[in-house]
SERO-4910 file (N, C-alpha, C, O; in steps of 0.05 Angstrom, whole numbers):
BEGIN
 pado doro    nc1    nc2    nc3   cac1   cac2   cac3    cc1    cc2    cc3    oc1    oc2    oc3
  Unk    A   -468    398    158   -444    384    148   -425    404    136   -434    422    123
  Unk    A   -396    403    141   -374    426    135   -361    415    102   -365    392     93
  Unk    A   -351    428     92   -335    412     74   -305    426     82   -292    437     64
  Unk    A   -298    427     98   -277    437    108   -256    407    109   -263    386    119
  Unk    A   -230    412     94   -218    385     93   -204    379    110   -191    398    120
  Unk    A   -199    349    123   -190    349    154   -161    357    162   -147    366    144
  Unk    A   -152    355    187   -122    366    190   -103    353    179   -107    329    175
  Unk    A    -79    362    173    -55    352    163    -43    334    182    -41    339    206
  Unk    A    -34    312    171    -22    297    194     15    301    196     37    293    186
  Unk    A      5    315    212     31    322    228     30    308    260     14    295    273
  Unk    A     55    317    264     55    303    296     35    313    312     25    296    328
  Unk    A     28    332    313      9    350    330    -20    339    332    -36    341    351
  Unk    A    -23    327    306    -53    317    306    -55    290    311    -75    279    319
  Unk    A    -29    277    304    -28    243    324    -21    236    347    -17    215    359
  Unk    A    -18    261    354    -17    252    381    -49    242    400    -49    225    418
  Unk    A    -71    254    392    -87    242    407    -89    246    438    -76    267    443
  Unk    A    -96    239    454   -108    238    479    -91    239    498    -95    251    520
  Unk    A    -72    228    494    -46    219    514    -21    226    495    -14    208    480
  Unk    A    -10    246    494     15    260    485     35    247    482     51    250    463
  Unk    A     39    223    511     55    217    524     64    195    509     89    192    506
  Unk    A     39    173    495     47    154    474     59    168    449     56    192    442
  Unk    A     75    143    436     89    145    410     82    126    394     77    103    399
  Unk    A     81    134    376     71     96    348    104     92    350    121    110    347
  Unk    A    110     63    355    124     46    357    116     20    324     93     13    317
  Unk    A    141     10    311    135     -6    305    156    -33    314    180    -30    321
  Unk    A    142    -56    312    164    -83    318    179    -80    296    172    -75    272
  Unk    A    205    -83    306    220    -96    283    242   -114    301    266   -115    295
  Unk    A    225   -131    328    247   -155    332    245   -178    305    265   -192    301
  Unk    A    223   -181    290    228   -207    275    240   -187    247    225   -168    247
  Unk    A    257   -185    229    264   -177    208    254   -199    184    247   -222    185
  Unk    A    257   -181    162    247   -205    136    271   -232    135    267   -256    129
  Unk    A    288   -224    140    309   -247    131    304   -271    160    317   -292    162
  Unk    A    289   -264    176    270   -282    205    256   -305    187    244   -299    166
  Unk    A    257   -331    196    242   -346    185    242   -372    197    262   -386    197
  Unk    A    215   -382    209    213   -400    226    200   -422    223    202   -427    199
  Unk    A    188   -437    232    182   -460    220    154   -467    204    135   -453    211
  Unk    A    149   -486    185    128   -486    168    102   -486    184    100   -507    197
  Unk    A     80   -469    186     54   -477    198     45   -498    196     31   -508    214
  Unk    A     51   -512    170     37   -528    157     54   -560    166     46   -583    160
  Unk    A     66   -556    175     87   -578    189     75   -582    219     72   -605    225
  Unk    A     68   -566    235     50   -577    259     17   -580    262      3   -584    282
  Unk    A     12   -576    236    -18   -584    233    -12   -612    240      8   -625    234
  Unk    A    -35   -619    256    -45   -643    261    -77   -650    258    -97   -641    271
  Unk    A    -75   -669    235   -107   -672    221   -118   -691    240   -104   -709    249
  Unk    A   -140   -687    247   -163   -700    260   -189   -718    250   -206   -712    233
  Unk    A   -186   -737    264   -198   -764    248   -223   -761    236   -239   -746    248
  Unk    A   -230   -771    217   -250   -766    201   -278   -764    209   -295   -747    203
  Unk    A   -281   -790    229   -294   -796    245   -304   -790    266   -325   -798    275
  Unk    A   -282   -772    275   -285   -761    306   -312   -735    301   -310   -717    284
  Unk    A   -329   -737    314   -356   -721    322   -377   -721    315   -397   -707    323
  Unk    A   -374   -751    286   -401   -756    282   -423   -769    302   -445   -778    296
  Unk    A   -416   -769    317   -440   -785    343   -456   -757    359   -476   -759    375
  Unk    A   -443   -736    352   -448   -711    356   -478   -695    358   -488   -681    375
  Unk    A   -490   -705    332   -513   -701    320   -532   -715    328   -554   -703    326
  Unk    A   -535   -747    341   -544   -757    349   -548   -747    378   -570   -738    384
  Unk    A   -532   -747    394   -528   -736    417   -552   -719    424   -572   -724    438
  Unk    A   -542   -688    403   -568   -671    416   -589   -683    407   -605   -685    426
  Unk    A   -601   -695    382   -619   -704    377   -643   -716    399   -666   -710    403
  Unk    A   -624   -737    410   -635   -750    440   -644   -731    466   -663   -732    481
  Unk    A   -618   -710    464   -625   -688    485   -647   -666    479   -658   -654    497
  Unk    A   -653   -661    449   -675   -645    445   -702   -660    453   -720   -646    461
  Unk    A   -704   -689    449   -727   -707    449   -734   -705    474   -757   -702    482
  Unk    A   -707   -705    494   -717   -712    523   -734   -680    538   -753   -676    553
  Unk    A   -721   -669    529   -724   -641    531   -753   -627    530   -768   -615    546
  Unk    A   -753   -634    503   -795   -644    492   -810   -649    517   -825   -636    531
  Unk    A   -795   -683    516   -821   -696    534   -819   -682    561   -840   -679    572
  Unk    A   -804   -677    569   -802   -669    601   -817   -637    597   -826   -628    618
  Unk    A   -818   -625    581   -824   -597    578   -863   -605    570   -880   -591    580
  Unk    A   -868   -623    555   -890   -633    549   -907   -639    583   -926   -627    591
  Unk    A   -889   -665    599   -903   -671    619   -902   -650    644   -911   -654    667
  Unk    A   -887   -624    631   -897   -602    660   -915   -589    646   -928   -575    660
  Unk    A   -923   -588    621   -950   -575    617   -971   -588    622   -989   -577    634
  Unk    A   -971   -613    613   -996   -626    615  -1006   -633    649  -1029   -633    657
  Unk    A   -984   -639    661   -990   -639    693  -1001   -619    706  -1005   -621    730
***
């Protein structure tokens, strides 16, 4: 292990692998950009909706059993 401290970041050392790239940043949206509330196209989902869910596999693990049961026993 070195304790040698790493290179200075200069351009030379960010360049990396491909020379050819540049760090770019966005600046099409600016701070004074401001668009509509997230919280305005939430759409909440019924309370209800997926409790039959649990039941479902329930039945499908049972069937699963027995059919896995009657290829052993056969």
């Amino acid at each position: 292990m070195t304790t040698t401290p790493p290179a200075s970041d200069d351009a030379a050392s960010r360049e990396g692998l491909n020379p050819a790239l540049h760090r770019t940043t966005d600046e099409t949206y600016g701070k004074d950009f401001h668009g509509t509330d997230p919280m305005k196209s939430l759409s909440v989902q019924d309370t209800k909706e997926g409790d039959s869910w649990p039941a479902i596999w329930a039945i499908v693990t049972g069937i699963c059993i027995l059919v896995t049961l009657y290829l052993v026993v056969t």
